[in-house]
C-alpha positions in Angstrom: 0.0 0.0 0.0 1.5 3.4 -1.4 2.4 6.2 1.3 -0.4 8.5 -1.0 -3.2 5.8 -0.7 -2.5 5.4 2.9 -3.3 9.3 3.5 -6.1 9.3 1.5 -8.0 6.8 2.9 -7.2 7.5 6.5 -8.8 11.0 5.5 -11.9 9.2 4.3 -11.9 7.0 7.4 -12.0 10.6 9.7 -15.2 11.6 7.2 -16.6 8.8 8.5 -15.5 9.5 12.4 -18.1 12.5 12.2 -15.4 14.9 12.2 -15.5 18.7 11.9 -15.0 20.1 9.0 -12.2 22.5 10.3 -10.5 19.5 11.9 -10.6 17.2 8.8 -9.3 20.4 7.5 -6.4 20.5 9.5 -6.2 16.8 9.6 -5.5 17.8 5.6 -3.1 20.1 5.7 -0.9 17.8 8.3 -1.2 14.9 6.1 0.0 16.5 3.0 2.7 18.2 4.8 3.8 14.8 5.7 3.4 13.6 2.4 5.7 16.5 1.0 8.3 15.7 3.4 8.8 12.2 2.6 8.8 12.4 -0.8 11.6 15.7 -0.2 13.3 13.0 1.7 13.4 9.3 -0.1 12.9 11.1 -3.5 10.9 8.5 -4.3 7.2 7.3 -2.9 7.5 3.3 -1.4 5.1 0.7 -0.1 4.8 1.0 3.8 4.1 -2.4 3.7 6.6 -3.7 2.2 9.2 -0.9 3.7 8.3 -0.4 7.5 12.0 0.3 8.4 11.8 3.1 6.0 8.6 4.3 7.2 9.9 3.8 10.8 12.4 6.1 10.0 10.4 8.9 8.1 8.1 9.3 10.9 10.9 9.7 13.5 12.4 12.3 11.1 9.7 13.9 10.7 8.9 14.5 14.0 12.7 15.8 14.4 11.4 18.2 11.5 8.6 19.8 13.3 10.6 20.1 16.8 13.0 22.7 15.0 10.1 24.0 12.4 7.0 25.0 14.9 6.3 26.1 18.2 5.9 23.4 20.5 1.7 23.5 20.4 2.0 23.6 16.9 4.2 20.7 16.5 2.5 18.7 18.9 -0.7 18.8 17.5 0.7 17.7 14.2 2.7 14.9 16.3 -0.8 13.5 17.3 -2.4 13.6 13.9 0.7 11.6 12.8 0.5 9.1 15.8 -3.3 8.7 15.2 -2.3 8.2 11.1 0.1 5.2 12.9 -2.5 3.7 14.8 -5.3 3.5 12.0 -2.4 1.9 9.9 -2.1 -0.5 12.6 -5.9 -0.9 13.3 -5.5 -1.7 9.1 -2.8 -4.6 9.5 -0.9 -2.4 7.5 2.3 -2.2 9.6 3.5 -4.5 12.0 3.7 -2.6 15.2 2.2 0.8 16.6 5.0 2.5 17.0 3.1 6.0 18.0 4.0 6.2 21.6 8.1 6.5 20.1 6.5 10.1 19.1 7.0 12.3 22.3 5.5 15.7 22.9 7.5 18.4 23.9 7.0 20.2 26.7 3.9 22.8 25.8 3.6 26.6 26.1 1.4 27.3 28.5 -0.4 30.8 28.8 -3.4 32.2 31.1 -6.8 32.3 29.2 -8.7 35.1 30.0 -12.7 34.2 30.4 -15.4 36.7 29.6 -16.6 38.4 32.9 -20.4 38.1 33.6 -20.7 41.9 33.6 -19.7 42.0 30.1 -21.3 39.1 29.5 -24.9 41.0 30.2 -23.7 44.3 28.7 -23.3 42.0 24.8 -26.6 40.6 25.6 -28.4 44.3 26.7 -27.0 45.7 23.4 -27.7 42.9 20.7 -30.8 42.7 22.2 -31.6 46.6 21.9 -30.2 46.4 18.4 -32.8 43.6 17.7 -35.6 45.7 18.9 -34.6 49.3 17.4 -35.1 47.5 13.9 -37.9 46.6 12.1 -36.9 45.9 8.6 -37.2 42.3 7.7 -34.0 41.8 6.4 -31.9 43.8 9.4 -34.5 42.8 11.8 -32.9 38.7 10.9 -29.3 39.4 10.9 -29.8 41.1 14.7 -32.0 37.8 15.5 -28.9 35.8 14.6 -26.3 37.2 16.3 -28.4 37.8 19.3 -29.5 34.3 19.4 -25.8 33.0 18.8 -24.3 34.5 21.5 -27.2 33.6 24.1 -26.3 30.0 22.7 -22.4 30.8 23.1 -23.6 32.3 26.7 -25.5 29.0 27.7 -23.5 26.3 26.3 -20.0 27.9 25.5 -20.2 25.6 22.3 -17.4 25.1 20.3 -16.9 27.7 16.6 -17.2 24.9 14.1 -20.8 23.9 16.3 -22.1 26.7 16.1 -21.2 27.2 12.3 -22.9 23.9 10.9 -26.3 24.1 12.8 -29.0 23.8 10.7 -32.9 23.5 11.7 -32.9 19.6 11.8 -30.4 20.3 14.9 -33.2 21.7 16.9 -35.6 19.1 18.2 -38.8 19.9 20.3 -40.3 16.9 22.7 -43.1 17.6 25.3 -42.6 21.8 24.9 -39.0 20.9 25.3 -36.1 22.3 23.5 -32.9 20.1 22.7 -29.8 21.3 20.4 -28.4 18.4 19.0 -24.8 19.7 17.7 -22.9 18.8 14.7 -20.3 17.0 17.7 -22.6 14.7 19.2 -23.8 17.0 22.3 -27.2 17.5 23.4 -27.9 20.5 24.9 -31.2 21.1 26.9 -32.2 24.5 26.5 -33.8 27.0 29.3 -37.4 27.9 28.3 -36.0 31.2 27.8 -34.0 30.1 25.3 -36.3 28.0 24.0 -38.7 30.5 23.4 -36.2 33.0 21.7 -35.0 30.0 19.4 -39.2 29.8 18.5 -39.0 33.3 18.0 -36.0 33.5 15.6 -37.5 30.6 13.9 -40.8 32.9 12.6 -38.6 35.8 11.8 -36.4 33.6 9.7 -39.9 31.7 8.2 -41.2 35.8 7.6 -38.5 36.4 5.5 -37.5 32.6 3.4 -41.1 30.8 4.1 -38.5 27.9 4.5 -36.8 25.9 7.5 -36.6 22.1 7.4 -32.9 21.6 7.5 -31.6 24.4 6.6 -29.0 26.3 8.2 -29.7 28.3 11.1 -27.8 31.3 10.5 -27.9 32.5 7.3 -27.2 36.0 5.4 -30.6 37.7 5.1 -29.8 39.8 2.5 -29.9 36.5 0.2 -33.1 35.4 -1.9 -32.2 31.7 -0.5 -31.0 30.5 3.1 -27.2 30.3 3.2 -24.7 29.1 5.8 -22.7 31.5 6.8 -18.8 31.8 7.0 -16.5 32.0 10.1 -16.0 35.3 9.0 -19.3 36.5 10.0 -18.5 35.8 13.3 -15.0 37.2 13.3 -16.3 40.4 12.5 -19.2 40.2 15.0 -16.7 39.6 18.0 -15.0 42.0 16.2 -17.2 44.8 16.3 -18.0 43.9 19.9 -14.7 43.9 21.2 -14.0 47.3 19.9 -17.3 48.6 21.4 -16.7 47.2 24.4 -12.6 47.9 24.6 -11.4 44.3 25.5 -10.7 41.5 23.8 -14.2 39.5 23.5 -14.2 35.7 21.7 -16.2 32.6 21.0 -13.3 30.8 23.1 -13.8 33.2 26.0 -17.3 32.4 26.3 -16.4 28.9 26.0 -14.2 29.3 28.8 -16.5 31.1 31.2 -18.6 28.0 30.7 -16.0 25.8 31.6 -15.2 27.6 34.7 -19.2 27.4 35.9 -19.1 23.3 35.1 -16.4 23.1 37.0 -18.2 24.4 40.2 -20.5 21.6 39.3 -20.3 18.3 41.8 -19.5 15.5 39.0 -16.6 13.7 38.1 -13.7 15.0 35.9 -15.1 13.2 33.3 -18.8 13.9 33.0 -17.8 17.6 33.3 -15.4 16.8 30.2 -18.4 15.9 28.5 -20.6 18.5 29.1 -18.2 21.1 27.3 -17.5 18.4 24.4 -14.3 17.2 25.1 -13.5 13.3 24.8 -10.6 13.3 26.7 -10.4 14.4 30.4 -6.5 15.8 30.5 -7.8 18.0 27.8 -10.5 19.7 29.9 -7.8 19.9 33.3 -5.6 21.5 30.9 -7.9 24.3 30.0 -9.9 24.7 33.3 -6.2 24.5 35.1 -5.0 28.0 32.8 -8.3 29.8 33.1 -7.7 33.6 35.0 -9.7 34.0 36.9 
């Protein structure tokens, strides 16, 4: 099995993993950088089947490669995609021996994260809220319904960006007069009435202006005949805009992490709180709850 083919299909495996798209993205970019490196190194493509010492030897390399090319967070992340890349070739029977754990991280930079402070927190809402109401055009009146109703989701859940992006309608699921958001990454979030009720409302401003939902997305540009999912863009200049309004730095990720900060208050295991904020692993979540500023 050529080096190439290998790559390609452990891309179509992820697909099938439910993946993000940003992280198959990445997942991309690492692979084909890996790809360019071998072939910059043998010259020639080989058969890691019938060559493991070889490809034994490119992946230690390679690893030696992104120590002195990237900052250690950067390099490390790209060491797991490789070490995961290993293991599926193992899982395939394709090499002999999972050789991953020969990979080692280097010790990571570690910096404070700043969380968003309540205060401010209610101060985005107030205004979004009072832009929502000062408009009634159709159009304008939807694109204030959006990003107020996104950032009361960001405020509830602190979902992760790529979530939040690929919602559509058939993610919102109503049993008994209650409201669940079932994201793109497996989570299902139980929303507040109050939330409920605002996602109800959005929901006939957006039917007012497309006389469509079913499963399309649920932010959209209303300035387009036809629903369309919007960009991550939109909400770069949205946090954008808000930071400079408000004078400090304001992100999805600080939301996110002033809702990791509140679960952690929470009396359940290290685990379930893992779960909660959507991460699989629990040294991932003690990692980021560890650096929060409080």
């Amino acid at each position: 099995m050529l080096l190439e083919q290998c790559v390609m299909l452990y891309e179509m495996y992820l697909e099938t993993m439910g993946k993000s798209e940003s992280t198959l993205r990445n997942y991309h970019v690492d692979g084909m950088q890996f790809l360019k490196f071998a072939r910059e190194l043998f010259e020639r493509t080989f058969d890691i089947t019938e060559d493991t010492d070889a490809f034994y030897a490119l992946c230690i390399n390679y690893t030696t490669h992104l120590n002195h090319s990237f900052k250690a967070n950067t390099a490390n992340r790209k060491r797991s995609n490789l070490r995961s890349f290993i293991k599926y070739l193992y899982f395939r029977n394709w090499i002999e021996k999972d050789f991953s754990d020969d990979l080692l991280h280097l010790d990571r930079e570690f910096k404070d994260i700043n969380m968003i402070s309540e205060k401010t927190v209610e101060k985005v809402e107030e205004m979004l809220y009072k832009d929502l109401l000062c408009t009634s055009d159709t159009i304008q009146k939807l694109k204030h319904f959006r990003n107020y109703l996104i950032l009361l989701i960001f405020k509830e859940f602190g979902i992760k960006t790529s979530d939040i992006l690929e919602l559509t309608w058939g993610h919102i699921q109503e049993k008994d007069n209650v409201c669940y958001i079932y994201t793109p990454s497996k989570q299902r979030l139980l929303c507040t009435p109050e939330l409920h009720k605002v996602i109800m409302e959005y929901r006939a401003c957006y039917y007012e202006r497309f006389k469509k939902i079913e499963r399309y997305p649920l932010w959209t540009n209303s300035n387009l005949s036809e629903p369309n999912a919007i960009e991550g863009k939109v909400l770069e200049r949205l946090f954008a805009k808000l930071s400079c309004k408000f004078d400090k730095k304001i992100t999805p990720m600080s939301y996110r992490y002033r809702h990791i900060h509140k679960i952690d208050q929470v009396k359940k295991s290290v685990s379930d709180k893992a779960a909660i904020v959507g991460y699989s692993q629990s040294s991932v979540y003690i990692e980021k709850r560890n650096r929060i500023k409080t």
